[in-house]
C-alpha positions as CSV (number, residue, x, y, z in Angstrom):
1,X,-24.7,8.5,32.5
2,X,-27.1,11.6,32.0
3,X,-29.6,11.7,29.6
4,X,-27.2,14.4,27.7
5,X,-24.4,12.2,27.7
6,X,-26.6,9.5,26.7
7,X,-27.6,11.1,23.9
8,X,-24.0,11.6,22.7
9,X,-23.0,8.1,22.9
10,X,-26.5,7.2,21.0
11,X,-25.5,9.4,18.5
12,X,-21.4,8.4,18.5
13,X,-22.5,4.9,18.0
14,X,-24.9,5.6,14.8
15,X,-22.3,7.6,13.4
16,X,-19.9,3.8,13.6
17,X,-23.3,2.0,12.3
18,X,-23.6,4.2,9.4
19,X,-19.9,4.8,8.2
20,X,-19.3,1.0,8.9
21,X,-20.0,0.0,4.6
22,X,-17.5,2.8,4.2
23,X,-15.1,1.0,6.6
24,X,-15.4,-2.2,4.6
25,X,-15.2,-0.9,1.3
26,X,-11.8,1.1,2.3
27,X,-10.8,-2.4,3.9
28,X,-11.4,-4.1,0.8
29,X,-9.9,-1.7,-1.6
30,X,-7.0,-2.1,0.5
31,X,-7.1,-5.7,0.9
32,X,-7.2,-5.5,-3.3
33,X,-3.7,-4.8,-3.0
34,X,-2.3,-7.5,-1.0
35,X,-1.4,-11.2,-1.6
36,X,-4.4,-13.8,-0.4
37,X,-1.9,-14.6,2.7
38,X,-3.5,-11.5,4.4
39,X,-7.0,-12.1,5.6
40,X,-10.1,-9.6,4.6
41,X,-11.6,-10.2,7.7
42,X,-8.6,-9.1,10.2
43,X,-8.5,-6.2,8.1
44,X,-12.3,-5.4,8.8
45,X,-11.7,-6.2,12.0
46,X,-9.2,-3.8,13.0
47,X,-11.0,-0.9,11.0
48,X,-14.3,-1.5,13.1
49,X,-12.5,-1.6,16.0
50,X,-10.6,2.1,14.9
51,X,-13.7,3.6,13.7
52,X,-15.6,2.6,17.1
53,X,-13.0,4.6,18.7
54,X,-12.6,7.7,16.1
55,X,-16.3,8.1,16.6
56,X,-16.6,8.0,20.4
57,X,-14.3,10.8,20.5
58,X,-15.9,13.0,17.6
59,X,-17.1,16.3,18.7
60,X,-19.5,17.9,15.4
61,X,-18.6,21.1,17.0
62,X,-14.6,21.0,16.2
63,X,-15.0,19.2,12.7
64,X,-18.4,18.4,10.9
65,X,-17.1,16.2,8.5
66,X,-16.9,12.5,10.4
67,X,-15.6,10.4,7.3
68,X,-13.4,13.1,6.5
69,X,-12.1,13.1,10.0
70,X,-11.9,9.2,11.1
71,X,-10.9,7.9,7.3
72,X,-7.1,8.9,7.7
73,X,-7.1,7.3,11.4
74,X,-9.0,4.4,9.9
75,X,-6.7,3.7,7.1
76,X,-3.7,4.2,9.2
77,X,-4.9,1.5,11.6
78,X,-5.4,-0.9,9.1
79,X,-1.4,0.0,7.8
80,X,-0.2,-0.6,11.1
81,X,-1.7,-3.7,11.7
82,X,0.1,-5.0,8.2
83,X,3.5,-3.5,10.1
84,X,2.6,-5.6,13.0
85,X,3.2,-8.8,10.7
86,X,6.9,-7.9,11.2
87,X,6.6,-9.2,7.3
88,X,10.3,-7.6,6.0
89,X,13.0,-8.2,8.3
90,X,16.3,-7.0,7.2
91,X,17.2,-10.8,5.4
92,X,14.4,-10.5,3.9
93,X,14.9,-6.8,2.4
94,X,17.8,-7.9,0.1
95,X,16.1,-11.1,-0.7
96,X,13.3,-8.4,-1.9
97,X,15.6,-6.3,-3.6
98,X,17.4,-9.0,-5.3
99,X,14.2,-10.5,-6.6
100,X,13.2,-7.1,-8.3
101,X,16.3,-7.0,-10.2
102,X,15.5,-10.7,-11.7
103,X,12.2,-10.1,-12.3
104,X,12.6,-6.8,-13.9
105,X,15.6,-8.1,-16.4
106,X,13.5,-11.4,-17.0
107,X,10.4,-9.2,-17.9
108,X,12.7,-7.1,-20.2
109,X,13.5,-9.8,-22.7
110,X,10.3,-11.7,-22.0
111,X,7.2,-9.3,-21.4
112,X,5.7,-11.4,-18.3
113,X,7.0,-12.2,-14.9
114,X,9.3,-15.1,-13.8
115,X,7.9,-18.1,-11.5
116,X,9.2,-18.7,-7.7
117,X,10.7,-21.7,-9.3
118,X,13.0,-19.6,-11.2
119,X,13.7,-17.0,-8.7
120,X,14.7,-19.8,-6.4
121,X,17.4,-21.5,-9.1
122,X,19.0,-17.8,-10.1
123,X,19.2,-16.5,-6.5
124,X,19.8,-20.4,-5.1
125,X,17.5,-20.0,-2.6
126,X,14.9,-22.4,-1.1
127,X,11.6,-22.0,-2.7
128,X,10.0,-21.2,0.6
129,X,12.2,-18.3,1.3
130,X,11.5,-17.0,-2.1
131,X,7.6,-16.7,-1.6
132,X,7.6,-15.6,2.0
133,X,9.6,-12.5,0.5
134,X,7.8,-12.1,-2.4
135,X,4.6,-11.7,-0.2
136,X,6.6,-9.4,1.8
137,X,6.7,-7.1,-0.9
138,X,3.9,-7.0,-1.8
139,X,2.3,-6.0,1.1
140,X,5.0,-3.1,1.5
141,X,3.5,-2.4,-1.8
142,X,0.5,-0.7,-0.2
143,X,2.6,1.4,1.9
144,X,3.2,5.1,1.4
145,X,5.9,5.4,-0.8
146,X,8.3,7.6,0.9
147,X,7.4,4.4,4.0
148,X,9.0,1.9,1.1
149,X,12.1,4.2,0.7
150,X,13.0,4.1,4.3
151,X,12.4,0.3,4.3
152,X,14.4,-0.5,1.8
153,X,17.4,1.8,1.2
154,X,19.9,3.0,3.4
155,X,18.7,6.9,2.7
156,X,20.8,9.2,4.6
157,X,18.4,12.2,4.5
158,X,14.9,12.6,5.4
159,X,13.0,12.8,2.4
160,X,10.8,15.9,2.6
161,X,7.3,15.3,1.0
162,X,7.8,18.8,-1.5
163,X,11.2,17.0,-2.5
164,X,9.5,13.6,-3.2
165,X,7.1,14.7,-5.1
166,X,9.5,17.1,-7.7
167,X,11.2,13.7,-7.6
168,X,8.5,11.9,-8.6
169,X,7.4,14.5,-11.3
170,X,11.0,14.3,-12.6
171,X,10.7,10.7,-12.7
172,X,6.8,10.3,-14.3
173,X,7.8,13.3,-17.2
174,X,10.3,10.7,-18.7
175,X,7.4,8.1,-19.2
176,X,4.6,8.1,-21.7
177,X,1.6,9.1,-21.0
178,X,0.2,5.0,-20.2
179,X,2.6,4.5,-17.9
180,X,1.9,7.5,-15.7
181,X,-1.5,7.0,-15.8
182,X,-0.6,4.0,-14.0
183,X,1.0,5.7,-11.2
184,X,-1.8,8.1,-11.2
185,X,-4.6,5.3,-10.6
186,X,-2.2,3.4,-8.6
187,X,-1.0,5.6,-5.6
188,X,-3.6,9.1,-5.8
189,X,-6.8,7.4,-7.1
190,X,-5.5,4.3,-5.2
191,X,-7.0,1.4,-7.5
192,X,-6.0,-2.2,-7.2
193,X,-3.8,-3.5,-9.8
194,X,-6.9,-5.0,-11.6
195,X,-9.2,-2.2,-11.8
196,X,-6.2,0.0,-13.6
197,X,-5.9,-3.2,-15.8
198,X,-9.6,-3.0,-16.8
199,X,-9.2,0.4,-17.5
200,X,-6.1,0.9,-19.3
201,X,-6.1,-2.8,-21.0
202,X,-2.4,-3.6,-19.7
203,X,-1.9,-6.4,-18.0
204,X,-1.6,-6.8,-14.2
205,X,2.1,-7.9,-14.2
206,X,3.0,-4.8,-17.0
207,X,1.2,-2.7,-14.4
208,X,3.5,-4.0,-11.6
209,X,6.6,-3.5,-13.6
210,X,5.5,0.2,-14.1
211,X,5.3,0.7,-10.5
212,X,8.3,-0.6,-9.5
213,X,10.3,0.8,-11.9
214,X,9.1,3.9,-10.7
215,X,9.9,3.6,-7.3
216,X,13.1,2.2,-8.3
217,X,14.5,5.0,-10.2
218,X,13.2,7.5,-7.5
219,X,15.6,5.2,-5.1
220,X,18.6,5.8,-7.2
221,X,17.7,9.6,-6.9
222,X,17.8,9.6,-3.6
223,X,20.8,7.6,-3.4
224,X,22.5,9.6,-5.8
């Protein structure tokens, strides 16, 4: 290696030392999101490993903003290591979808969510099964949400982001103003479900509800 090339790599690798806090903090604001089943530290690990890479390819002279430039690759690598987990397989999607519906009519008449023990009795299913697919949702939960339509639903059409998002205007004017503050904070400003409940002073299950009753409605939009 020359000394010019040298120099580069020096410099590539300080550029992965000094974004790596930023790395962890998007891993953890991620990580937020997700049920304690997922592990912090895989997450980390697989963002370090992605910015390592993002920065030994940087060239300064084609874009001079590095976060800017490896946060999207960063963040995508740590999605698709939570696709990896194969976590909803397509049992598991109408268990998923089933579960919604129970939770959302029991939180209806009684303002808080049901327990896996009652989700298991309604839907007589083992307990086991109901948890495993509970986690699965939640992890979907971080994904992009045209990602959760296609998972999900049987959508004949691809959704084109302009359509989504008139969709989703549609959708949020019908709400008060709380409620799509919550989808605000939740999917553009990107907060975990407890720093939206700190701020708003709703609860973290209410907040849930919110969200996916938004996402919900959209589906029957689509579905028409």
């Amino acid at each position: 290696m020359n000394p010019y090339e040298n120099s580069i790599r020096v410099y590539q690798d300080s550029l992965a030392v000094e974004y790596l806090p930023a790395v962890k903090s998007l891993a953890y604001r991620i990580k937020s999101r997700l049920p304690l089943s997922v592990d912090f530290d895989d997450l980390v690990a697989v963002a370090t490993e992605e910015l390592i890479k993002v920065s030994r390819r940087y060239d300064p002279k084609q874009n001079d903003n590095f976060w800017g430039y490896a946060k999207m690759r960063v963040e995508g690598a740590m999605l698709d290591y939570l696709r990896s987990l194969d976590i909803v397989s397509r049992g598991n999607r109408k268990i998923i979808k089933d579960i919604e519906k129970k939770i959302n009519i029991y939180y209806q008449k009684y303002q808080i969510e049901p327990t896996d023990e009652y989700l298991a009795e309604v839907l007589e299913l083992p307990l086991n099964k109901i948890q495993k697919a509970r986690i699965a949702g939640d992890i979907y939960n971080v994904m992009p949400i045209e990602e959760q339509l296609e998972v999900f639903d049987n959508i004949d059409k691809k959704i084109e982001e302009e359509e989504l998002i008139e969709i989703i205007k549609k959708e949020l004017s019908k709400m008060d103003k709380r409620e799509q503050m919550v989808i605000q904070l939740y999917y553009f400003e990107e907060l975990s479900l407890k720093e939206i409940s700190e701020i708003l002073d709703i609860s973290e299950s209410r907040i849930s509800q919110i969200h996916k009753a938004v996402v919900r409605k959209i589906r029957e939009n689509l579905n028409g």
